[in-house]
C-alpha positions in Angstrom: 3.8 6.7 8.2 0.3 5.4 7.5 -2.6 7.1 9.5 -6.2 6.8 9.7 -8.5 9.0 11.6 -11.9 8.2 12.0 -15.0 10.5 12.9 -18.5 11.0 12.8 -19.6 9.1 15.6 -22.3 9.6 18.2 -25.7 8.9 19.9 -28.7 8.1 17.4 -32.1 7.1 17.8 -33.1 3.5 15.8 -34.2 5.0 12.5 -31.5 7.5 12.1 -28.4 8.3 10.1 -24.8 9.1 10.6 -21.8 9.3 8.3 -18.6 8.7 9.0 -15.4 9.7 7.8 -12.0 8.3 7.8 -8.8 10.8 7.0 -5.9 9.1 5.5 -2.2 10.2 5.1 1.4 8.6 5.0 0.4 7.0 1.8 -0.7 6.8 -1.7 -4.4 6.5 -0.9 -5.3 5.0 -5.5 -3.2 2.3 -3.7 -4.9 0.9 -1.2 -7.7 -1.0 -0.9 -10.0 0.0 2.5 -12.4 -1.1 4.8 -14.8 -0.4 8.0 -14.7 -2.6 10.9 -17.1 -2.9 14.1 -17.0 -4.1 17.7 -19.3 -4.2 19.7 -18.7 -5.1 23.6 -18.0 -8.7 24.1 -17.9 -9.2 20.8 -15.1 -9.7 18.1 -14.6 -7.6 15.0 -17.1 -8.2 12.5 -16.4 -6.7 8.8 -18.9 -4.2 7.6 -18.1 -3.0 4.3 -15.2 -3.0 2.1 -14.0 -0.9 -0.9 -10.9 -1.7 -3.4 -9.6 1.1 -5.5 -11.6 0.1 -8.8 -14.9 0.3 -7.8 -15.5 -2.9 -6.1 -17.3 -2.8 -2.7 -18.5 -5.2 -0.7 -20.9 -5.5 2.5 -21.9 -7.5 5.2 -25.2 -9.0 5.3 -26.5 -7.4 8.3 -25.7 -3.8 7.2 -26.7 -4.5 3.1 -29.1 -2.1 1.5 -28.8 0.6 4.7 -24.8 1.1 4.5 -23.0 2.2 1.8 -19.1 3.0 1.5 -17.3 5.4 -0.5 -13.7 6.6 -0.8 -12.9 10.3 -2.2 -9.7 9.9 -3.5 -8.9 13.4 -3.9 -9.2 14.1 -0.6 -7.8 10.9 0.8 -10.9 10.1 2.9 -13.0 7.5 3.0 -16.8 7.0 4.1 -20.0 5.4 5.7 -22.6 6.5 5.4 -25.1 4.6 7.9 -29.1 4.8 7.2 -31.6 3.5 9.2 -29.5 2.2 11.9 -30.5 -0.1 14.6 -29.6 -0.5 18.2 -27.5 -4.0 17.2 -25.2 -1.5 14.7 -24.5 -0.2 17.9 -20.5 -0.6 18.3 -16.9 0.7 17.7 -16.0 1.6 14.3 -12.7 1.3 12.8 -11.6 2.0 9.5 -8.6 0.0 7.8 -6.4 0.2 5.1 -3.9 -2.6 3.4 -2.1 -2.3 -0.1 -3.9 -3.5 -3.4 -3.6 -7.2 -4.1 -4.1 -8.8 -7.2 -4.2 -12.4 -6.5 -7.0 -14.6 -4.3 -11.1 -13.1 -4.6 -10.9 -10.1 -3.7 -15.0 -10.5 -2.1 -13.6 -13.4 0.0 -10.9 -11.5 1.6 -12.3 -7.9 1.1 -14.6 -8.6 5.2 -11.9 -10.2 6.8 -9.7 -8.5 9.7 -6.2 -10.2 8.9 -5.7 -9.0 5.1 -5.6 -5.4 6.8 -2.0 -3.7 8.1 -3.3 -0.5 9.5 -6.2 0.6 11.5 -7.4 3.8 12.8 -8.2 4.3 16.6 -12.0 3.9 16.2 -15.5 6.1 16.6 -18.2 5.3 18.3 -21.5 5.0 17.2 -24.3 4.0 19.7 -28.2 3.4 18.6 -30.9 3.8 20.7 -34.4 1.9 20.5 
C-alpha cells in the first residue's frame, strides 16, 4: 500500500523559508516519478515542482529560481525546499507519486494533477506580508 506523509508546514513571514518533507512507503520509491502540488482556498491545484527518478525536475513559473525539489532515495523521502516565499505561495501542499513512464514528454506531463495515482493528505504552509 502506497503512502505519502507530508510535513514541514507552518506560519512564515514574506521573506522566509521552509522545507518540506514528504515520507514514502508501500513502494519501490527508484520507481516512481514525484511531485508537489498546491491549493490554495478557492482555487484549484496548481503544480509546483516535479521530479522523475533520473534527475529531471521541473517547476512552475511562479515558484522558479526560489523552489527547488529533491528526492533522497535512500531514505524514501522527498523535498521542498521553499526560499523567499510570498504571501500568494500561501496554500495547501501535497505531495504525489505515480510510476515511471517512458512514453509522452515527460516536462509536459511532469505539472499536471491527472498523471498522478497517489497523494499524501497535505501541509500547510501560510505566508504572511
Amino acid at each position: 500500500q502506497v503512502q505519502l506523509a507530508e510535513s514541514g508546514g507552518g506560519s512564515v513571514q514574506s521573506g522566509g523559508s521552509l522545507r518540506l518533507s514528504c515520507a514514502t512507503s508501500g513502494y519501490i520509491y527508484s520507481n516512481y516519478y514525484m511531485g508537489w502540488f498546491r491549493q490554495a482556498p478557492g482555487k484549484g491545484r496548481e503544480g509546483v515542482a516535479a521530479a522523475d527518478n533520473a534527475g529531471r525536475t521541473a517547476y512552475a513559473a511562479s515558484v522558479k529560481g526560489r523552489f527547488t525539489i529533491t528526492r533522497d532515495n535512500a531514505k524514501n523521502t522527498l523535498y521542498l525546499q521553499m526560499n523567499s516565499l510570498k504571501p500568494e505561495d500561501t496554500a495547501m501542499y501535497f505531495c504525489a507519486a505515480t510510476p515511471a513512464y517512458s512514453s509522452g514528454n515527460y516536462y509536459a506531463r511532469a505539472l499536471q494533477q491527472d498523471e498522478y495515482e497517489y497523494w499524501g493528505q497535505g501541509t500547510q504552509v501560510t505566508v504572511s506580508s
